[in-house]
C-alpha positions in Angstrom: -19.3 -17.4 10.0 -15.5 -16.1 10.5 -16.0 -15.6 14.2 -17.5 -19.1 14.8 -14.8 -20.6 12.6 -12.2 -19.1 14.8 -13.7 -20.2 17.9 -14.2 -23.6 16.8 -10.2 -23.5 15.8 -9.9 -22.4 19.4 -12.0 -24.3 21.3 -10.1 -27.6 19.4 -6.7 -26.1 20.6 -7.7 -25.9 24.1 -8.8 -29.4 24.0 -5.7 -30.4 22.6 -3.8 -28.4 25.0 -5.9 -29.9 27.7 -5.6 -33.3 27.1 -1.8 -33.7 26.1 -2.7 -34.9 22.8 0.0 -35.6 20.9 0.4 -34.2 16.9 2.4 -37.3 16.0 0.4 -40.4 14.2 1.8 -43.3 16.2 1.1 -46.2 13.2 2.4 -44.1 9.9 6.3 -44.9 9.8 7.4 -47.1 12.2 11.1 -46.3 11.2 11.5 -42.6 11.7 13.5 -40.8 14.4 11.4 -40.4 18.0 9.9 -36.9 17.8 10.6 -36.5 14.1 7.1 -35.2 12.7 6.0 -35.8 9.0 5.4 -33.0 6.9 1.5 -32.9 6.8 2.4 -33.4 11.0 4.9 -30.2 11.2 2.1 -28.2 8.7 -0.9 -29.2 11.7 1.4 -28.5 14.0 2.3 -24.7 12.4 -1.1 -23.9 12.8 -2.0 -24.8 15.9 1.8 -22.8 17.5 0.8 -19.8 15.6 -2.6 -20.0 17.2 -1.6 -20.7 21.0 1.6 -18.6 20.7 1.2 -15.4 18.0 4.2 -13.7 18.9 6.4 -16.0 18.1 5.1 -15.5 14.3 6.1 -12.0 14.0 8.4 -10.4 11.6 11.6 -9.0 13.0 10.0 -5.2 13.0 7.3 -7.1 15.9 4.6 -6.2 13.3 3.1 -9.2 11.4 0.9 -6.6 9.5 2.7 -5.8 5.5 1.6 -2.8 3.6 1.7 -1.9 -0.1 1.8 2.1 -0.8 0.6 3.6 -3.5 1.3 7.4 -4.6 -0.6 9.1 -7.6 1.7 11.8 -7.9 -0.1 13.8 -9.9 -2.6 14.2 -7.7 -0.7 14.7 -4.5 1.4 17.7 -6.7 -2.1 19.9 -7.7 -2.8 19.0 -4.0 0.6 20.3 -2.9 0.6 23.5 -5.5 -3.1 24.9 -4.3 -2.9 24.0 -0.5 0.5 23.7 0.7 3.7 25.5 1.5 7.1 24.5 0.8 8.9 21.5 -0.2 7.2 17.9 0.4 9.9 15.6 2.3 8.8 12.4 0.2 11.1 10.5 2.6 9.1 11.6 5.8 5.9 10.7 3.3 6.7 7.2 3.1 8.1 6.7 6.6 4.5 8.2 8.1 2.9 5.8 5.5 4.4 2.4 6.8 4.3 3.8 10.1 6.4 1.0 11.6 4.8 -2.0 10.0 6.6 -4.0 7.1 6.8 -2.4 3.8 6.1 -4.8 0.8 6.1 -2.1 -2.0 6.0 1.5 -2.3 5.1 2.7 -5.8 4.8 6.2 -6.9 3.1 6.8 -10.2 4.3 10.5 -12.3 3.5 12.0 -15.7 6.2 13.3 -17.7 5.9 16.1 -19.9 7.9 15.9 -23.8 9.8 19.0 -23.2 13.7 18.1 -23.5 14.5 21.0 -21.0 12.7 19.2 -18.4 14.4 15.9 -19.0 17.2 16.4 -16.3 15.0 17.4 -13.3 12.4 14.5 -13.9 15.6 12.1 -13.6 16.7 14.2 -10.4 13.5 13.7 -9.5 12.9 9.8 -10.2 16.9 9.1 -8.3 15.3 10.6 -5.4 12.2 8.8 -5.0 13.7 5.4 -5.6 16.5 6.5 -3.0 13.8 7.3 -0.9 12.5 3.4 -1.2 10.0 4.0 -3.6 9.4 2.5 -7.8 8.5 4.7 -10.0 6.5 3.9 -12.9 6.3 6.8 -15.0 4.1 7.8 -18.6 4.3 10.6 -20.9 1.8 13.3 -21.1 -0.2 12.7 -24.6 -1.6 15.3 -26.2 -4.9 14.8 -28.5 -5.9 17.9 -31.0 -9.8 18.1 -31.9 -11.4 19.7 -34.4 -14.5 21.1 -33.5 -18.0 22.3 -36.3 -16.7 25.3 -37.0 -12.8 24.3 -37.8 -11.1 25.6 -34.3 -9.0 23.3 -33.1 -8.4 22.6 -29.9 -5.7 20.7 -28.0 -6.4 18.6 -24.4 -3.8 17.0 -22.6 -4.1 12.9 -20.9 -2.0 11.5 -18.4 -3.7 9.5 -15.5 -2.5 6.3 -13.4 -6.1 5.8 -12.7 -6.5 2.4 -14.2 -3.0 1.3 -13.7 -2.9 1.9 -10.1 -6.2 0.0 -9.7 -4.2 -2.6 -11.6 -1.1 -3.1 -9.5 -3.7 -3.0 -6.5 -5.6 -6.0 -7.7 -2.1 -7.9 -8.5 -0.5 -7.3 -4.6 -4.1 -7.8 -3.3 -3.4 -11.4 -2.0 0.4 -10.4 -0.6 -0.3 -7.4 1.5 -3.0 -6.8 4.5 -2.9 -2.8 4.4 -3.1 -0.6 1.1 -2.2 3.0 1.9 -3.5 5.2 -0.9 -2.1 8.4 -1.6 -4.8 10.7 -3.2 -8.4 12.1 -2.9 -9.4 11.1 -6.3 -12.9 9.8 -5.9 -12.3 7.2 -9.1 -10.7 5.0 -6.8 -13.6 4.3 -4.4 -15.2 1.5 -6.3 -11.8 -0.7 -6.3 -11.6 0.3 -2.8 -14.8 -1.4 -1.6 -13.5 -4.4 -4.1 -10.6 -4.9 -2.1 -12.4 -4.9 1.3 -15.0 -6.9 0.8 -13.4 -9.2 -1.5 -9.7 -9.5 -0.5 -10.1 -8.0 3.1 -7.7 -5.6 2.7 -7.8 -2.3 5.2 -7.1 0.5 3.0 -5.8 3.9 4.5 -6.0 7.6 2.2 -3.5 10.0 3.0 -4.7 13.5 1.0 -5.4 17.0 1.3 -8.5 16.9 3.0 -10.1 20.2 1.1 -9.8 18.2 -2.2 -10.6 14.9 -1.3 -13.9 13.2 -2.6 -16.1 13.1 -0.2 -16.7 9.3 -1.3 -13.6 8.1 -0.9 -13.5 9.5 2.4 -16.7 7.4 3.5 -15.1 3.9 2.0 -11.9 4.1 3.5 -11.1 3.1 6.6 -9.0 5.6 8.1 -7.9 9.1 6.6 -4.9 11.4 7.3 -4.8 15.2 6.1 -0.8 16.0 4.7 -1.1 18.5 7.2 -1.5 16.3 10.0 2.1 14.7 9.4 4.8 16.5 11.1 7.3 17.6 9.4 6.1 16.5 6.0 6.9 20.1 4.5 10.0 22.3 4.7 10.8 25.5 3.3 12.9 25.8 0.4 15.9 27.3 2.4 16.2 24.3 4.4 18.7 22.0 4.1 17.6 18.8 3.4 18.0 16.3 0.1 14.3 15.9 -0.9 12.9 15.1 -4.3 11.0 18.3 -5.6 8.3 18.1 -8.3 
């Protein structure tokens, strides 16, 4: 149905092209300036420019494509920690994210420990990523203590974005034509065939391709391993401001 709608738009611009038709209604105000169109005039007339010249629509990068980018940090860091070498340049990250087209928000999602000693390098680290271009939401790690038949107790740790992520997706879903998902976690596969089928939305994983679920990686439209992006790690001797985790 899209694909005869468009070429019904197209065939009706052609004609119009054809015949010299003009966009102005001839008997609506008598009194306005020669060549002055009415609003509902210079909205028609939007449409059919953007259709019979495109390029002329583009933003300023020559990309009318916008992307929202979304990090689950912990994720990509036991990623990192049982895969990778060296330091992740979370600049270079985001750059090979966007790759060229216009960014409408970069979000990168931590969890925090309690521990005071840590407080200082999880604010190093947070001044970083939003230098970098990216908001950081963050939540505490909370821990839960259980009590099990036999009175040992036992303590688990919770801290996901999981829902929240899926969240801030549905909100940007009608502002952005590409999501970029950084993770493998296969939770996210089911809001993922949401957003295309509903919204339309392309959405790209970038992950370490030995942990990613193999679900996610038949949903999504296209998939880049960290280790395919150049220059995405350095070694810790290396001179270069980066945010560390």
């Amino acid at each position: 149905m899209l694909v005869y709608a468009n070429l019904e738009v197209q065939r009706c611009v052609i004609s119009l092209s054809n015949t010299r038709i003009s966009l102005q209604h001839r008997n609506t105000n008598a009194n306005r300036p020669p060549g002055k169109l009415l609003a509902r005039d210079r909205g028609f007339s939007l449409v059919v420019s953007a259709i019979m010249h495109p390029s002329d629509h583009k933003n300023s990068a020559g990309s009318t494509e916008t992307v929202a980018v979304f990090v689950d940090g912990a994720n990509l860091y036991h990623s990192i920690k049982s895969y990778y070498k060296g330091v992740l340049d979370y600049e270079r990250l985001l750059k090979a994210s966007v790759s060229g087209r216009r960014l409408l928000r970069a979000t990168f999602y931590i969890v925090e420990k309690q521990e005071v000693e840590e407080g200082a390098g999880a604010r190093s680290f947070v001044y970083n990523l939003n230098k970098f271009g990216y908001k950081v939401r963050s939540k505490l790690l909370v821990a839960h203590e259980t009590t099990n038949a036999e009175g040992e107790r036992a303590i688990t740790h919770k801290g996901d974005w999981d829902i929240g992520i899926v969240v801030d997706m549905m909100r940007l879903a009608t502002h952005a034509d590409t999501y970029v998902l950084i993770s493998g976690d296969g939770d996210y596969v089911d809001a993922v065939e949401y957003l295309q089928s509903e919204h339309g939305i392309r959405v790209e994983v970038i992950s370490a391709g030995q942990c990613t679920s193999q679900a996610l990686l038949d949903v999504c439209d296209s998939h880049t391993d960290l280790g395919a992006i150049r220059e995405l790690f350095r070694h810790k001797n290396t001179p270069h401001q980066s945010a560390t985790s």
